[in-house]
C-alpha positions in Angstrom: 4.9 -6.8 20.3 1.6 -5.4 21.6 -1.4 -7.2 21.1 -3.5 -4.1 21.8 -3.8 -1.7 19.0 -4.2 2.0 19.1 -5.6 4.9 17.0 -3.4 7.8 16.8 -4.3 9.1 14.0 -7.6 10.5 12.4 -7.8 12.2 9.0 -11.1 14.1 8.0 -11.4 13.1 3.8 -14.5 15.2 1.9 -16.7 11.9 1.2 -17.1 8.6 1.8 -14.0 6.4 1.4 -14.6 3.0 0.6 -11.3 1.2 -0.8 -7.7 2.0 0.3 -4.2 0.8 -0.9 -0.7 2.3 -0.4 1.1 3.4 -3.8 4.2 3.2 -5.4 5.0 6.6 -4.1 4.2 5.6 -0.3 1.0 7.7 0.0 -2.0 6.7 0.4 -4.4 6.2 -2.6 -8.3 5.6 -2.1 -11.8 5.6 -3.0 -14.5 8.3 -2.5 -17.7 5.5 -3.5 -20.3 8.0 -3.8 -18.6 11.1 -4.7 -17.1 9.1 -7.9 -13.6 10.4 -6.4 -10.1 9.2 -5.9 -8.1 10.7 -3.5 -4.6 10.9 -2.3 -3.2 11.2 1.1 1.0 11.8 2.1 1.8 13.6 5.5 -1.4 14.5 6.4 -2.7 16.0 3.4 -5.2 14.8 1.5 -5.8 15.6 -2.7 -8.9 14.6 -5.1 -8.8 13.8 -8.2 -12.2 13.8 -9.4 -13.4 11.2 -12.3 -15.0 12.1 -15.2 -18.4 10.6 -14.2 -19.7 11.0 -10.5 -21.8 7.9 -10.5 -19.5 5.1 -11.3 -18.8 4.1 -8.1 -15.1 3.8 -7.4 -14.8 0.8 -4.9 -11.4 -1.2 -4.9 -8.2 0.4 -5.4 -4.9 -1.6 -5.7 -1.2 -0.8 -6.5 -0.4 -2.5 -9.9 2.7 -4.4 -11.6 3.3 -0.9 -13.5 3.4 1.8 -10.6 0.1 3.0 -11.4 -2.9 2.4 -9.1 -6.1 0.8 -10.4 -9.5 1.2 -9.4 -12.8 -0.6 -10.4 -15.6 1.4 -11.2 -18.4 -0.9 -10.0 -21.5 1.3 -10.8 -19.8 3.0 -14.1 -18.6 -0.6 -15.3 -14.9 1.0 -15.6 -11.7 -0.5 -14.6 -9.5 2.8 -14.2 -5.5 3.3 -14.1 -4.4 6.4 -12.2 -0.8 7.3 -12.3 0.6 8.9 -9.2 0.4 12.1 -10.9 -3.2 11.9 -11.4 -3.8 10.5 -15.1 -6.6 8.9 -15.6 -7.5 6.6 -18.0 -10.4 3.5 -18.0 -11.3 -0.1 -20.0 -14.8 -0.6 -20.4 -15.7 -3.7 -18.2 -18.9 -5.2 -16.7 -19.4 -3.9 -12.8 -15.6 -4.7 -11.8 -15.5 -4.9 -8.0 -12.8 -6.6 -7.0 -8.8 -6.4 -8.0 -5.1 -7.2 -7.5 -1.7 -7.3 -9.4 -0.9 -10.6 -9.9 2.4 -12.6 -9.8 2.6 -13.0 -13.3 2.6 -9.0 -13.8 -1.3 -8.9 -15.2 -3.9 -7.1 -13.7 -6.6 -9.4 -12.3 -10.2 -8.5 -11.4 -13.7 -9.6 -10.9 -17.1 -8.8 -12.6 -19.5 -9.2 -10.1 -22.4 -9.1 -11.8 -21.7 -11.0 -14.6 -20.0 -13.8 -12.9 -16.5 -13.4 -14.5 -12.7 -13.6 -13.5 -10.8 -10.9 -16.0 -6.8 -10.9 -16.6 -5.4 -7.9 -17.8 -1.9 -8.5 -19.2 0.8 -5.9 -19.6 0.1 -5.6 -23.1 -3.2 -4.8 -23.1 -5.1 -8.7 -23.9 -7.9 -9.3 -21.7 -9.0 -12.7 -21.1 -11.7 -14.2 -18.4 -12.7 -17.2 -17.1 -16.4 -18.0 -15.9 -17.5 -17.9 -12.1 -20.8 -18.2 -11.2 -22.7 -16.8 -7.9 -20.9 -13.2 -8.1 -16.8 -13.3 -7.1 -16.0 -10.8 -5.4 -12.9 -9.9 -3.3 -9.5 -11.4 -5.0 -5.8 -11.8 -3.5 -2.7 -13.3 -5.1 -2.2 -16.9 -3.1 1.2 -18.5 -1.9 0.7 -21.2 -4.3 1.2 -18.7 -7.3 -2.6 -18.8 -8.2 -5.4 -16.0 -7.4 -8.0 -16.9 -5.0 -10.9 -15.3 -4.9 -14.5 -15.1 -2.7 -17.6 -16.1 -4.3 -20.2 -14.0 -2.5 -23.6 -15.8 -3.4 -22.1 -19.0 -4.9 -20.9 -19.5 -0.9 -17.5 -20.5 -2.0 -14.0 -20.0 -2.7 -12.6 -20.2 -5.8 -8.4 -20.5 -7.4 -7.6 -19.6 -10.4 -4.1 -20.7 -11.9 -2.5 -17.9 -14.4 -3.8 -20.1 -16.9 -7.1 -19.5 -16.5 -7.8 -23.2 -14.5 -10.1 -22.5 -12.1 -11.3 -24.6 -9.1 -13.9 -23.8 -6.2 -14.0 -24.8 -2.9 -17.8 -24.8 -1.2 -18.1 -22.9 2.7 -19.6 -24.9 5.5 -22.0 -22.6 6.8 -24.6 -21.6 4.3 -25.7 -17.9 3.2 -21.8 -17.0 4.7 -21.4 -14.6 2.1 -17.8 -14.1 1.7 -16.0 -10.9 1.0 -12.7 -9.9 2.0 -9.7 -12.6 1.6 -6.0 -12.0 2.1 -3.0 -14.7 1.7 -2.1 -15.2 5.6 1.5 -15.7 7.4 0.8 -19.3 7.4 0.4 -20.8 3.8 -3.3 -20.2 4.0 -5.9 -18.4 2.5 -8.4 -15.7 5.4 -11.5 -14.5 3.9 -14.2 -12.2 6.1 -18.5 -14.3 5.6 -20.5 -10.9 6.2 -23.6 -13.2 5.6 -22.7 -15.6 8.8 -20.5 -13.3 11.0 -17.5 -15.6 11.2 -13.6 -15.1 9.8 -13.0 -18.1 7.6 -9.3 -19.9 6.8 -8.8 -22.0 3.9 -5.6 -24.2 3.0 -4.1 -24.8 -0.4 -6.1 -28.3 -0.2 -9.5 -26.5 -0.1 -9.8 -27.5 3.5 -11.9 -24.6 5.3 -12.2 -23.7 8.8 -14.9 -21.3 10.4 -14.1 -18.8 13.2 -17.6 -17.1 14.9 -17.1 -13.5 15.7 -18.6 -12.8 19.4 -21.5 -11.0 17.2 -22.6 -12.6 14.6 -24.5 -9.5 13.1 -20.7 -7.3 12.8 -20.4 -7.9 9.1 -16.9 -8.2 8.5 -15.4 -6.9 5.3 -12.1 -6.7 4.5 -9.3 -8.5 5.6 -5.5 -8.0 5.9 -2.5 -9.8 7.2 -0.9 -7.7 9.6 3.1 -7.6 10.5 2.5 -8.9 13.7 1.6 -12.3 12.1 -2.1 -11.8 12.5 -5.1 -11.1 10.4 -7.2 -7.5 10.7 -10.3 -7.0 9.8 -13.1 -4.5 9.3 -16.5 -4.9 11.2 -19.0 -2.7 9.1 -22.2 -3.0 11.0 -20.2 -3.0 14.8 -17.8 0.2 13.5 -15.0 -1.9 15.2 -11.0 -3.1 13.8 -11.2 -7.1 14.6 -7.9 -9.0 14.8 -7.4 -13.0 14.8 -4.7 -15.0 15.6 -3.7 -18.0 13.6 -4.9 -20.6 16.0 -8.0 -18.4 16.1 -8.1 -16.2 19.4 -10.0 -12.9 18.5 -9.7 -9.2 19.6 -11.5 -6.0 19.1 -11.0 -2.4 18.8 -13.6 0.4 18.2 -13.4 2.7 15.8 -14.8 6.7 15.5 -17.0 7.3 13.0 -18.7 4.1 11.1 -19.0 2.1 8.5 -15.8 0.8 8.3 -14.7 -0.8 5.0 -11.0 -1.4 3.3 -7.6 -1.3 5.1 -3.9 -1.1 4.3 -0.6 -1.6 5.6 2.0 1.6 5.4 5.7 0.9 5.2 6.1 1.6 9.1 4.0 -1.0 10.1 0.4 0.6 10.8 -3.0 -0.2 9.4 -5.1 2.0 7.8 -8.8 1.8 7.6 -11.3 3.7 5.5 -14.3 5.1 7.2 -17.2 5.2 4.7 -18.2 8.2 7.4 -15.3 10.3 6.1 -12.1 9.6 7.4 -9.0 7.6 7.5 -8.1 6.4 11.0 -4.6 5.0 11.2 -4.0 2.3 13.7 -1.0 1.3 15.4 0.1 -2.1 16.2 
């Protein structure tokens, strides 16, 4: 397999797209952060499906346990369901940021702002769990428990399904986690915009720090890719990074800037979301 990617495809989107996740219906589903937007995209063609309030801030978008897609609503303090048909409806939370399905069928997400882990079971009970120094970013781990970035506490935290939460403290201070992604090797990757570096954490809590050549490209999301590598987004450098599991690291620039979430498709490719207005697909 190539260890070169390549863009062949750019699609021009009416806003700023921020978060971006591939539905039950194999389209892809995203974020429009400033236009207060979600959009839609299959074959080329791209549909919006505008919210009821403009200012809420749609960030994170992620396909659930129920074949709906949910979104977090970080300015709005909303966490929204959209159906594929467009449906919307929303739970009143406080500034939501970061989500995932989980493997025990609940919807998980984070309050950034007030320092919470929320669990949003099929049925409708919500339950949290305290973490303090704003989590972010949250993945389901190969252990069977969430594990999720702490942006200003400078850590990594687990959370079992019941609510039992650990947290692991980064080396490097002010890293500033963000992104974080189960990788192909029974480890946890996470993206430190704050210190420039990809990080790797195993199940123990043991964390290792890889430097990016610039230190100032504030990586953001993170992805495992089906070449057994990690991909990630360089906001600040507008470029797709890519890191090997024993650390060896690759770049490719991207049109347009501020780069922020990515996806997998079914065939394979990645998909990143320019905040500049477009999707750029990237084969691998």
């Amino acid at each position: 397999m190539r260890t070169l990617a390549e863009i062949v495809q750019v699609i021009d989107v009416p806003g700023a797209p921020y978060g971006i996740t591939v539905g039950p219906d194999g389209a892809l589903w995203f974020t429009l952060v400033t236009q207060g937007v979600i959009g839609r995209c299959a074959e080329g063609i791209v549909r919006s499906y505008p919210l009821a309030q403009s200012d809420g801030q749609p960030t994170v978008i992620v396909a659930g346990s129920d074949n709906d897609l949910w979104f977090t609503e970080f300015q709005g303090g909303r966490l929204g369901r959209i159906t594929v048909d467009g449906g919307v409806t929303s739970l009143s939370v406080e500034g939501p940021y970061g989500a995932c399905a989980g493997p025990d069928g609940a919807l998980w997400f984070t309050e950034l702002q007030a320092g919470r882990v929320g669990r949003l079971a099929a049925d409708g009970n919500l339950t949290r769990v305290e973490v303090d120094g704003m989590p972010s970013m949250i993945t389901p781990g190969p252990d069977g428990a969430l594990w999720l970035t702490v942006n200003q506490g400078n850590a990594i935290a687990r959370v079992d399904t019941d609510l039992a939460l650990r947290v692991y403290p980064i080396p490097t201070p002010a890293a500033a986690p963000v992104g974080i992604t189960a990788g192909p090797d029974d480890a946890l990757w996470f993206t430190e915009i704050g210190a420039g570096a990809i990080g790797r954490i195993d199940l123990d809590g043991t964390v290792a720090e890889f430097a990016l050549p610039a230190t100032d490209a504030r990586p953001h999301a993170i992805v495992a890719g089906p070449d057994g590598a990690l991909w990630f987004t360089e906001w600040a450098s507008c470029r797709l990074g890519r890191i090997t599991t024993d650390g060896t690291i690759t770049h490719l620039d991207l049109p347009g800037a501020e780069p922020h979430g990515l996806t997998v498709d079914a065939a394979g490719d990645l998909w990143v979301a320019m905040e500049s207005g477009a999707l750029v697909r990237v084969s691998l």
